[in-house]
C-alpha positions in Angstrom: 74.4 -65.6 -39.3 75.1 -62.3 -38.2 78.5 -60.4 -37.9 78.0 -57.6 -36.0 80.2 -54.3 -36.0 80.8 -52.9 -33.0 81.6 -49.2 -33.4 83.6 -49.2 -36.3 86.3 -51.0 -34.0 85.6 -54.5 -33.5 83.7 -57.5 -35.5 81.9 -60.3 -34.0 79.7 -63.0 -34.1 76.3 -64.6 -32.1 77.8 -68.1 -33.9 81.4 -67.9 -33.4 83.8 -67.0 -30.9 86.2 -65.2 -33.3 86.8 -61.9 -33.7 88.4 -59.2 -35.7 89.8 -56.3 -34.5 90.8 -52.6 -36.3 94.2 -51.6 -36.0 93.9 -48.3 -37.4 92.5 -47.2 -40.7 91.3 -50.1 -43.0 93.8 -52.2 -41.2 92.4 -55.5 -39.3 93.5 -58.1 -37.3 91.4 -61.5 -37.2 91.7 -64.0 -34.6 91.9 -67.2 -36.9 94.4 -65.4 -38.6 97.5 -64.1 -36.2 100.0 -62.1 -37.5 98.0 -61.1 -40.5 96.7 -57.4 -41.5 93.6 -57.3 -43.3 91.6 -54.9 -44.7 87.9 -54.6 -43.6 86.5 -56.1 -46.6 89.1 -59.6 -46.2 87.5 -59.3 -42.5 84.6 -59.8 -43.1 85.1 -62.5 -45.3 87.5 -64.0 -42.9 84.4 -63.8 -40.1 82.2 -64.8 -42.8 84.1 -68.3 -43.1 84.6 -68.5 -39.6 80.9 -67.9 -39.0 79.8 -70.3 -41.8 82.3 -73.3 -40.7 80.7 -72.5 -36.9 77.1 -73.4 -38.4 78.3 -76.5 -40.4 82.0 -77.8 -39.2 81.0 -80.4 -41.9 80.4 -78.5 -45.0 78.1 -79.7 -48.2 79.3 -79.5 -51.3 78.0 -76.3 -52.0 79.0 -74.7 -49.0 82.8 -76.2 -50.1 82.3 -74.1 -53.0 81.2 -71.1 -51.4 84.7 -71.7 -48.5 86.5 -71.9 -51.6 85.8 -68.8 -53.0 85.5 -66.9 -49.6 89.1 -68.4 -48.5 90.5 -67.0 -52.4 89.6 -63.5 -51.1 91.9 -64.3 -48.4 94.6 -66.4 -50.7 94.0 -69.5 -48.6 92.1 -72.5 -50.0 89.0 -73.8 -48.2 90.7 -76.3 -46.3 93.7 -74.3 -45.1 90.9 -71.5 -44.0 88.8 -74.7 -41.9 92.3 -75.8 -40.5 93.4 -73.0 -39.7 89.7 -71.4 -38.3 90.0 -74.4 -35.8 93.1 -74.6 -34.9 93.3 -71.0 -33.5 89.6 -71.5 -32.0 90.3 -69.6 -28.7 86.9 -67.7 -27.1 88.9 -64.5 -27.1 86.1 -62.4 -25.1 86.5 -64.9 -22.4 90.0 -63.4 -21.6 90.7 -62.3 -18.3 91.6 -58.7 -18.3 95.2 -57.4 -16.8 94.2 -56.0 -13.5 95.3 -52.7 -13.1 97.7 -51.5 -10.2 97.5 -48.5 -8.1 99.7 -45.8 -7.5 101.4 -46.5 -4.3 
């Protein structure tokens, strides 16, 4: 698993197609998560989970455990974080980008 930070701006994953995004300061924005502000330390563990649930959409016991105390951080239980993790499961760097227009 490995979230990767990518200058100081933007948070991603090799195992998930979520992303968080900084807003300004320790603000954050996660994709799983829309109209929520984090701070970078809830985005990580929000990337965390979504990383972890990306590895093992079935989780073991222990890994419900771990969800639990992960999605606390977050004040979401484990299986509001898993609902909520798929249900906003859009491959966000996939996006087509606005094209831009020329001064005519």
């Amino acid at each position: 698993m490995a979230i990767e930070v990518i200058s100081a701006s933007m948070m991603t994953s090799d195992e998930t197609t979520h992303m968080a995004r900084c807003v300004g300061g320790d603000r954050w924005v996660v994709s799983w998560l829309p109209g929520r502000t984090l701070t970078g330390r809830q985005a990580v563990t929000a990337m965390t989970i979504a990383t972890t649930l990306a590895g093992s959409p079935n989780p073991t016991t222990t890994e419900w455990a771990v969800l639990d105390d992960l999605a606390l951080e977050l004040g979401l239980t484990a299986r509001e974080a898993i609902f909520m993790v798929a249900r906003e499961n859009h491959d966000y760097r996939k996006t087509a980008k606005p094209r831009r227009r020329g001064i005519e």
